[in-house]
TIDRENDREN-815918 format. One record per residue (C-alpha): residue number from 1; x, z negated, y negated; residue in three letters. Coordinates in steps of 0.05 Angstrom, whole numbers, plus 5000, padded with zeros to 4 digits. Example, Ala and Ser with C-alpha at 12.3 -4.5 7.8 and 13.67 -1.06 7.14 Angstrom:
BEGIN
SITE   pos      X      Z      Y   code
SITE     1   5246   4844   5090    ALA
SITE     2   5273   4857   5021    SER
This chain:
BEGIN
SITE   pos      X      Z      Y   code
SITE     1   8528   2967   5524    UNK
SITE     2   8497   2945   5448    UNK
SITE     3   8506   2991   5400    UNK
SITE     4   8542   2944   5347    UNK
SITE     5   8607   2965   5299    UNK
SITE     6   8619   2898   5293    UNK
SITE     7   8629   2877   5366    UNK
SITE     8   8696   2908   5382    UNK
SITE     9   8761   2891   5424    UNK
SITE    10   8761   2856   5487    UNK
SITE    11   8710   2796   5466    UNK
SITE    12   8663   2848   5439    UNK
SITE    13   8659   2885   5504    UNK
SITE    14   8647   2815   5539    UNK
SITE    15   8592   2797   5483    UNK
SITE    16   8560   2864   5488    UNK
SITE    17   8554   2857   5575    UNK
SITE    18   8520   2794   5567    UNK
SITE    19   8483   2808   5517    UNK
SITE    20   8452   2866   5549    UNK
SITE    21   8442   2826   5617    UNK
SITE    22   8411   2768   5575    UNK
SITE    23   8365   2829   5544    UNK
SITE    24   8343   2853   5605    UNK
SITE    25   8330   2789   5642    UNK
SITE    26   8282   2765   5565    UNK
SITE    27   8338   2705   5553    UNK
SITE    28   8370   2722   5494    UNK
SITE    29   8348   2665   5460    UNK
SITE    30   8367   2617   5513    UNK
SITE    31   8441   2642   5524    UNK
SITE    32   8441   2636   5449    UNK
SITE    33   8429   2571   5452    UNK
SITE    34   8473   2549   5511    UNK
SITE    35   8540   2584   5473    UNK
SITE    36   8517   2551   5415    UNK
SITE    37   8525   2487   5455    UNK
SITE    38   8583   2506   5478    UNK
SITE    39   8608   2528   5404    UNK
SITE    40   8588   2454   5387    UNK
SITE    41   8629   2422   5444    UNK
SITE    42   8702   2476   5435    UNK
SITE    43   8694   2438   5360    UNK
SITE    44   8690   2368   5384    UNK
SITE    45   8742   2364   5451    UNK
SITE    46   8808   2392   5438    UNK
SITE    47   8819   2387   5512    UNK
SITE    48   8760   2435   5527    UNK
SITE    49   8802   2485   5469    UNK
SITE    50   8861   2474   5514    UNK
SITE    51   8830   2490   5575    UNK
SITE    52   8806   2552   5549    UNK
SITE    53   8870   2573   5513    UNK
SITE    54   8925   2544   5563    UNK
SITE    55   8962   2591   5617    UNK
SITE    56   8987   2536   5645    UNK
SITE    57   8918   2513   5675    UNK
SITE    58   8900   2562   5734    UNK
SITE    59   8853   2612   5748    UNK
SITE    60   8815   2568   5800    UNK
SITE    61   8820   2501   5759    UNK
SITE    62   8791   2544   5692    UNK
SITE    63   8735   2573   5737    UNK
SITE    64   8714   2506   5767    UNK
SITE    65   8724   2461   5694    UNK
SITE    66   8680   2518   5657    UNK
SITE    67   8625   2526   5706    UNK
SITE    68   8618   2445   5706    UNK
SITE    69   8621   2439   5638    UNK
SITE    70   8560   2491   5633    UNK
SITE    71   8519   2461   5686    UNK
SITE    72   8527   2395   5651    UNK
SITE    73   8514   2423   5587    UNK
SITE    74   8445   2442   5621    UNK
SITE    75   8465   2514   5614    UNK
SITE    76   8435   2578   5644    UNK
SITE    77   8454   2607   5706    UNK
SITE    78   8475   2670   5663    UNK
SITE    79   8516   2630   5619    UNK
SITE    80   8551   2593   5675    UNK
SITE    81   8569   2653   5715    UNK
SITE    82   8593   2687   5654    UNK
SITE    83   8630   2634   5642    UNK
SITE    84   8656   2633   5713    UNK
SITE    85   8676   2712   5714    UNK
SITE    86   8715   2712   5646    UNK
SITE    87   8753   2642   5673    UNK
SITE    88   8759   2686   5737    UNK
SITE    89   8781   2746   5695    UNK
SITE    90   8834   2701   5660    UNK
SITE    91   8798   2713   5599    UNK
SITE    92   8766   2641   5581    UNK
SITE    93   8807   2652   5508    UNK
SITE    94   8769   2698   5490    UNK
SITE    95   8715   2652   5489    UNK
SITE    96   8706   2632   5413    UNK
SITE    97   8702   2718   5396    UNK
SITE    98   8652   2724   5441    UNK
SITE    99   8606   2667   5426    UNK
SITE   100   8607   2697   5352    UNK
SITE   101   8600   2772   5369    UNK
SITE   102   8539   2748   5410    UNK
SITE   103   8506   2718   5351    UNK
SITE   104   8518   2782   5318    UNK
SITE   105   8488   2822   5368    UNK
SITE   106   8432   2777   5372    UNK
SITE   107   8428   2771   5297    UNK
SITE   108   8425   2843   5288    UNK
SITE   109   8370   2855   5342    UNK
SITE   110   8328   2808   5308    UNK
SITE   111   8342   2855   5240    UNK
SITE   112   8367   2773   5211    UNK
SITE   113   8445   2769   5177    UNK
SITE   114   8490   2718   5215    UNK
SITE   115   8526   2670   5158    UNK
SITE   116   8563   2621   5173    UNK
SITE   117   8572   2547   5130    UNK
SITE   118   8630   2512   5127    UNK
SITE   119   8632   2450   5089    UNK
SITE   120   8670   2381   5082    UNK
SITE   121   8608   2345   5103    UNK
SITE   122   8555   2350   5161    UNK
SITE   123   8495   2379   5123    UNK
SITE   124   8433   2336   5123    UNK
SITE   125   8369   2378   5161    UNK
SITE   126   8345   2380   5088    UNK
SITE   127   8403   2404   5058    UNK
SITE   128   8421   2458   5117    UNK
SITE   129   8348   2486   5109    UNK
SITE   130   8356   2494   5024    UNK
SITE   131   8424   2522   5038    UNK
SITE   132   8394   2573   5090    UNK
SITE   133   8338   2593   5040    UNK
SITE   134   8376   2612   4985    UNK
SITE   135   8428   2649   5031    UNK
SITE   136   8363   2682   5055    UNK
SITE   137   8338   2705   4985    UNK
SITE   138   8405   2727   4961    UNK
SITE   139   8415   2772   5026    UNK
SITE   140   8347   2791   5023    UNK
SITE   141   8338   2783   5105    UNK
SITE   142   8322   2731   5145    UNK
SITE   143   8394   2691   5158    UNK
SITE   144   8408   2655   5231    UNK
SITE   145   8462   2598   5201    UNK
SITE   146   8519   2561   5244    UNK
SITE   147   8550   2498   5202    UNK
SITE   148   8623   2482   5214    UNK
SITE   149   8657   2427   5183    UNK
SITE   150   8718   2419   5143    UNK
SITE   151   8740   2354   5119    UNK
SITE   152   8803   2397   5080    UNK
SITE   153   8753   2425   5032    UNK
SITE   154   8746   2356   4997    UNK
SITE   155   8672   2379   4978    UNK
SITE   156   8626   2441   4965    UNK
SITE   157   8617   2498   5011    UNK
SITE   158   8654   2560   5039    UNK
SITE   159   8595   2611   5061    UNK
SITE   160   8605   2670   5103    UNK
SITE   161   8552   2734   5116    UNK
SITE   162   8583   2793   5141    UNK
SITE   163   8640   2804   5114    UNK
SITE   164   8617   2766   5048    UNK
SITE   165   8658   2696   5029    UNK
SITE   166   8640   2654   4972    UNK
SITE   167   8681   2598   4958    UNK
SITE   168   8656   2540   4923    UNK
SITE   169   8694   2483   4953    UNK
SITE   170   8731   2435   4916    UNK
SITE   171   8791   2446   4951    UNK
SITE   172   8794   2521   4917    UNK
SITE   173   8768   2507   4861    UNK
SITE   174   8829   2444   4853    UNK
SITE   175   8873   2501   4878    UNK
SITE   176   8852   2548   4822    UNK
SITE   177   8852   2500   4763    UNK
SITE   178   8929   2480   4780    UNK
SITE   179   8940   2559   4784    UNK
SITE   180   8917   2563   4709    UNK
SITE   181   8953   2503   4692    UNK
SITE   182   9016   2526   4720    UNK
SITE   183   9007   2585   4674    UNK
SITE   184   8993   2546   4617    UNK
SITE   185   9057   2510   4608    UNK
């Protein structure tokens, strides 16, 4: 398995088998890309979180529901028997922790920092590249960047690398001034 601190527990061991199948069969990119996707859709269909997370849904009805959602997604046939072995393995909610220790993994190979953007707002291509750059120069490494958004952070950005936050979202900042005012009066 990958040699990586930072893959541990049960969706590190999953991220670190795939990874190394992905390495040896010269797709790492492309199952990057396809759990990306799939990153993308878990954010956007709360039934797709449920299926993953429910143990009400069975074993059989996981398998199946995963496996077409990958091969509609236009994923891999890595991805979608992965996909298929943790559903099979009762395992599908570990799903989220593995996507993300795979980008570390990958991330790491590639000698590039993983940060993650969170902001209230889709970023604009323009805006996602500047942000990348100066994440980029203040790492001083090459940064691989996944965008979430959170409509609770009223404005700004919360940025993540490693185990780095910075916290410049309205929401804390609101949070912080109301704080001082509190101890004020």
């Amino acid at each position: 398995m990958a040699g990586n601190s930072r893959a541990s527990g049960l969706a590190g061991r999953y991220a670190g088998a795939l990874f190394d199948l992905a390495k040896d069969q010269g797709s790492l990119d492309q199952i990057q890309a396809d759990l990306s996707g799939l990153k993308r859709l878990l954010a956007e269909s709360a039934d797709l979180t449920r299926l993953i997370e429910s143990p009400a849904i069975s074993r059989d009805d996981q398998v199946t529901a995963l496996t077409a959602v990958a091969k509609k997604a236009g994923a891999s046939d890595l991805t979608t028997k992965f996909l298929g072995l943790i559903a099979d393995k009762r395992r599908a909610f570990v799903l989220p922790d593995v996507i993300d220790s795979y980008a570390s993994l990958l991330a790491e190979e590639k000698g590039e920092e993983q940060a993650e953007v969170i902001s209230a707002i889709a970023l604009t291509e323009a805006q996602a590249k500047d942000v990348q750059s100066k994440i980029s120069q203040s790492v001083g490494k090459t940064v691989t960047m996944t965008q979430r958004v959170d409509p609770s952070l009223l404005g700004g950005l919360v940025v993540r690398v490693g185990s780095r936050m910075i916290d410049a979202s309205l929401k804390t900042k609101l949070h912080q001034l109301e704080l001082a005012m509190k101890g004020a009066a």
